[in-house]
C-alpha positions in Angstrom: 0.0 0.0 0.0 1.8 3.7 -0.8 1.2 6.6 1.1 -1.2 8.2 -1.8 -3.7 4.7 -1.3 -3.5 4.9 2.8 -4.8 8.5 2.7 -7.5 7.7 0.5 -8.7 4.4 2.8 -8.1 6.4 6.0 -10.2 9.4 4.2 -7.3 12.0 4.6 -6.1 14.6 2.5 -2.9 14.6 0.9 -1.3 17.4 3.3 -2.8 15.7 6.5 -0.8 15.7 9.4 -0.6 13.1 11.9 -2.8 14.2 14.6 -5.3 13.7 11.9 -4.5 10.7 10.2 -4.3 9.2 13.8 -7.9 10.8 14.8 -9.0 9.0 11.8 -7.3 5.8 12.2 -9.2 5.8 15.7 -12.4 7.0 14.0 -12.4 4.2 11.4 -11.5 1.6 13.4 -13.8 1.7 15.9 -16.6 1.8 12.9 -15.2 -1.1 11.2 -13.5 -3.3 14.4 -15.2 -6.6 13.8 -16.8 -7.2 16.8 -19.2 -4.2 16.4 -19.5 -4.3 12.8 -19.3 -8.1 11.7 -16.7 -10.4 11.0 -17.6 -9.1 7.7 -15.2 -6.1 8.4 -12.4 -7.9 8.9 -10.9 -7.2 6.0 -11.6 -3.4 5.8 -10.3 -3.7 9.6 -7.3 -4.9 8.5 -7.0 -2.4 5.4 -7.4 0.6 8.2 -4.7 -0.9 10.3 -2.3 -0.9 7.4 -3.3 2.2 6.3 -2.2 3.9 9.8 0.8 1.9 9.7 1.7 3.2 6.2 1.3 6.6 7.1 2.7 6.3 10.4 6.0 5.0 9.4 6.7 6.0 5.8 10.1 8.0 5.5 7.6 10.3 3.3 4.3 10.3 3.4 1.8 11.6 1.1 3.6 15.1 1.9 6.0 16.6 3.6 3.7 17.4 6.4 2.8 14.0 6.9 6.3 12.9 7.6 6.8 12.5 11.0 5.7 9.6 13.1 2.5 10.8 15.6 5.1 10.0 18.5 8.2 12.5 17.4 9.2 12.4 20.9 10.7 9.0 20.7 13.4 10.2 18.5 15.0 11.9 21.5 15.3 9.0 23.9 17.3 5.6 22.8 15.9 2.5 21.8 15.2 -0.1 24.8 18.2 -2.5 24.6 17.0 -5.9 23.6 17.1 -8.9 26.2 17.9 -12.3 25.6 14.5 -14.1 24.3 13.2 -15.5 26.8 11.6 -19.0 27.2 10.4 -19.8 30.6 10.9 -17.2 32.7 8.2 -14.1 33.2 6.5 -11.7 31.1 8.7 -9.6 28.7 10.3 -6.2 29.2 7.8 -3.5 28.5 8.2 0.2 27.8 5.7 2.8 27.3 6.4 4.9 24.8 3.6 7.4 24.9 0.3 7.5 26.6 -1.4 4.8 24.1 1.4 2.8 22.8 3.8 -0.2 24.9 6.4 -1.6 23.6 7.1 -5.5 24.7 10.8 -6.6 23.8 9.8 -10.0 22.2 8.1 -11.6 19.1 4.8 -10.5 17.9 3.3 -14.1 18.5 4.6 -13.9 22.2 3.5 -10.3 23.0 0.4 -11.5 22.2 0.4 -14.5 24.3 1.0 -12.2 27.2 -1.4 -9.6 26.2 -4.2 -12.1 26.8 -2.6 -13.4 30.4 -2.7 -9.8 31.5 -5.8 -8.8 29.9 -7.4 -11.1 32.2 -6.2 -8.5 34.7 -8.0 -5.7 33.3 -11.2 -7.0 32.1 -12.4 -9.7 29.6 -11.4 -11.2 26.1 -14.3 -10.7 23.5 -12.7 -10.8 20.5 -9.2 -12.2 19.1 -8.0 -12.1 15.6 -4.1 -13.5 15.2 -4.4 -13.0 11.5 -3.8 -8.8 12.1 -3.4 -9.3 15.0 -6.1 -7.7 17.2 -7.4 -8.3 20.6 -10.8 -6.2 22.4 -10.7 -6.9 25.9 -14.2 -5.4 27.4 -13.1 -3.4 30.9 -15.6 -2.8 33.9 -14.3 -0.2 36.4 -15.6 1.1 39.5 -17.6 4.9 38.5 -16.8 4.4 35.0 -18.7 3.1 31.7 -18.0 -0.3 30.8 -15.6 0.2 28.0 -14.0 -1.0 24.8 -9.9 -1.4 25.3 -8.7 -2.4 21.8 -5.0 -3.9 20.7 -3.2 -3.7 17.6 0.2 -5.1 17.4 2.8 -4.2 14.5 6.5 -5.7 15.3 9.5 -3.8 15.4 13.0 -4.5 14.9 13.5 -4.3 19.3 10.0 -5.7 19.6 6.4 -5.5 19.4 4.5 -2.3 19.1 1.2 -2.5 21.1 -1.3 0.5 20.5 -4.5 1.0 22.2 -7.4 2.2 21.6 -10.1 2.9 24.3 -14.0 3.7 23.5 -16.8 3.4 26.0 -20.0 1.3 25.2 -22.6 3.0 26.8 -23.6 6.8 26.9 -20.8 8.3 28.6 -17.0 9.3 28.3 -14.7 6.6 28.2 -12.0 7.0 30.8 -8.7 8.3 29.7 -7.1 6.1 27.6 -3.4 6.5 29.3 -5.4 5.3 32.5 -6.6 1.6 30.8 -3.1 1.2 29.3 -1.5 1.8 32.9 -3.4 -1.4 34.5 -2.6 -3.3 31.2 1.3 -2.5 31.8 1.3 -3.0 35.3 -0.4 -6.3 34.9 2.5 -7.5 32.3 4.9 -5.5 35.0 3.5 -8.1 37.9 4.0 -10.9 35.1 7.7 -10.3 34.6 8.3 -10.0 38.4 6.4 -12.8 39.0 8.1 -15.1 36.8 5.6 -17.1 35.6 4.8 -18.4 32.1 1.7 -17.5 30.2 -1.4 -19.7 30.3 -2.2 -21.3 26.2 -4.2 -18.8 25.0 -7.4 -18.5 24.0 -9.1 -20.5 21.0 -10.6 -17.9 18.7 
């Protein structure tokens, strides 16, 4: 997919900058995330994902204003240094690198293993697709809306990317999404300290 095809599926213009192609990417892919729209939408799921990706990481997108990554920031701290892979020992090493993104020092296919151990922490599987891959884990806290937490990996030459998306299901503000991701971390946090191995995941 080239930069000129991702605006046009994320419905941006050519000189969009990131803030908006990333308020669309949200927009979009809470319209089309398969468990509210059908397994139907899978596909244009996966197209939206893809999209954001495109734009998100392309040395030069669609213009010169649409360069830079939505998380510039990063450029000025150093890369986590990679650990040894690990095989039985506890959850990854996980960084946050902004207020809706963690990044897990280990293959996409175990990030995600470990995603659904600690999502069990902050609420309940409802939905898994490893094809993208794509996780909704539906989150009941105390005073707030029961509410949407969403996961979309993309792998990384130190890791896995994990970005999250949070959208409330009934008729009020979600809470903020920085908040959700901060259980989610701390439960993978407790996982490493802890030591112990992930449980087989969940048959989709």
């Amino acid at each position: 997919m080239t930069p000129g095809e991702a605006a046009v599926v994320l419905g941006v213009g050519p000189d969009a900058d990131p803030d908006q192609v990333r308020s669309a990417y949200r927009r979009l892919i809470r319209a089309h995330h398969p468990d509210r729209a059908g397994r139907a939408s899978s596909a244009r799921a996966a197209a939206i994902t893809e999209a954001y990706r495109v734009l998100r990481d392309a040395p030069a997108g669609p213009t010169p204003s649409a360069r830079r990554s939505p998380r510039a920031p990063r450029s000025t701290r150093p890369a986590p240094t990679p650990s040894p892979r690990r095989s039985d020992r506890g959850a990854p090493p996980t960084h946050r690198l902004d207020g809706d993104t963690l990044l897990l020092l280990a293959p996409a296919d175990e990030t995600f293993r470990w995603l659904l151990e600690a999502a069990h922490d902050v609420g309940e599987v409802t939905y898994l697709d490893r094809s993208m891959p794509i996780a909704e884990i539906l989150c009941r806290f105390e005073g707030e809306p029961a509410t949407s937490l969403v996961l979309t990996l993309q792998g990384r030459g130190e890791g896995t990317e994990v970005f999250c998306t949070v959208e409330s299901i009934e008729a009020r503000p979600a809470p903020p999404v920085a908040a959700v991701v901060d259980l989610l971390e701390l439960a993978l946090h407790r996982r490493r300290d802890d030591g112990a191995g992930p449980a087989q995941s969940p048959s989709s």
